[in-house]
N, C-alpha and C positions, 0 to 999 in steps of 0.2 A: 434698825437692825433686821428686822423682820419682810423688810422689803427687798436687802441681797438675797436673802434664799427664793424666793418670789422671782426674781431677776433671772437669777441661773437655772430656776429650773424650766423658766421661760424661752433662756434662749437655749438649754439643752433641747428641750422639744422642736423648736426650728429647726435647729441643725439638722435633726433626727429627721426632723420632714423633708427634709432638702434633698437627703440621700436616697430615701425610699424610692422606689422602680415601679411605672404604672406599666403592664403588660396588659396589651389588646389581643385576643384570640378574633382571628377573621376567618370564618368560615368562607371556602371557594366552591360554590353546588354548581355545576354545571348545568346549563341549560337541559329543559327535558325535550328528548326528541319525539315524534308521531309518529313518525314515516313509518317504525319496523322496529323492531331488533338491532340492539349496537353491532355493530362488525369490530368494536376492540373489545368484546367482552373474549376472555381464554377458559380454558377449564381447570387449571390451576392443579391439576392430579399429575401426578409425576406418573411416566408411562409404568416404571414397575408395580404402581399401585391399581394399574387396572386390571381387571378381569379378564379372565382366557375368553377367548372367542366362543360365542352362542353363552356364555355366564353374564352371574351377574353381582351386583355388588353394592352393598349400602359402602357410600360414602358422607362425612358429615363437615359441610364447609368451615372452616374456621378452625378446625382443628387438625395438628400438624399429622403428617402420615404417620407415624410410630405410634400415634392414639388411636389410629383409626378402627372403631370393632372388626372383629373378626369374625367368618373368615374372608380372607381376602376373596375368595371369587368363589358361587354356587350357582345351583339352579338357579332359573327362578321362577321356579313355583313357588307364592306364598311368602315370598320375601319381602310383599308390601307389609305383610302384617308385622315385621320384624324391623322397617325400616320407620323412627321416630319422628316426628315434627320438625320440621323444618329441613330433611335430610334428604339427598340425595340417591336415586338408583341405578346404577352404572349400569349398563347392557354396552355390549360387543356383540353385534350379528356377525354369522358364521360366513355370511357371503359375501360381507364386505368390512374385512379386519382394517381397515387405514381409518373407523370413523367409530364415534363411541354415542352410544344415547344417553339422554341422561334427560331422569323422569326428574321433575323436582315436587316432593312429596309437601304439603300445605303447611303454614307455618305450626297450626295450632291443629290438624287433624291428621294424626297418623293414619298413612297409606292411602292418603287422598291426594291422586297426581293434581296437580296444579297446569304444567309446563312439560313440554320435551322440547330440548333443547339437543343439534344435532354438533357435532364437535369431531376436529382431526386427531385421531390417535397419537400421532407423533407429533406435531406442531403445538397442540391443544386449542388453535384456531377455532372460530364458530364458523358453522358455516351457515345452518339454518335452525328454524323453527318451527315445531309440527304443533298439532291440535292433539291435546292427551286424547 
């Protein structure tokens, strides 16, 4: 008697095994390249969120524009010391509005440029790469 219940709970657990779903995560990393700078990387800032011409602007990646601190466009005097880790500095020069700079501030040291990366205002196209 003692051996049906033994039986059934035997084959409930097969069954049960049978159904269960192995899901594989494959991660796809793309090759690293040397040569440069990608040309598909964008600026991902919606043109209303940039800054007037000769301003400038903490921008902070990852986070959608209606979060983004405020204000939207100032000097920039002294803005690195307001712009956080890992955060971005938008600049527009006044002598050429079609292109945007953009400082990228160190992950872990506020207001330490890292990177300038040079970007199309309206397209958000890269176009180039300076030496902070």
């Amino acid at each position: 008697m003692r051996s049906l219940p033994v039986t059934i709970a035997l084959l409930g657990l097969t069954v049960a095994a049978g159904c269960t779903r192995t899901t594989r995560t494959v991660l796809v990393v793309p090759e690293a390249r040397t040569e440069g700078p990608s040309t598909a990387a964008t600026l991902g800032v919606p043109p209303g969120h940039l800054p007037k011409p000769g301003q400038c602007r903490v921008w902070i990646p990852g986070v959608p524009p209606g979060r983004q601190p405020r204000p939207k466009s100032r000097s920039c005097d002294r803005i690195g010391a307001v712009a956080p880790p890992g955060s971005w500095i938008l600049y527009r020069p006044t002598a050429d509005r079609k292109i945007v700079h953009v400082r990228m501030v160190d992950d872990r040291r506020a207001g330490v440029i890292v990177r300038i990366r040079v970007f199309e205002a309206e397209s958000g196209r890269f176009v180039r790469e300076e030496s902070p």
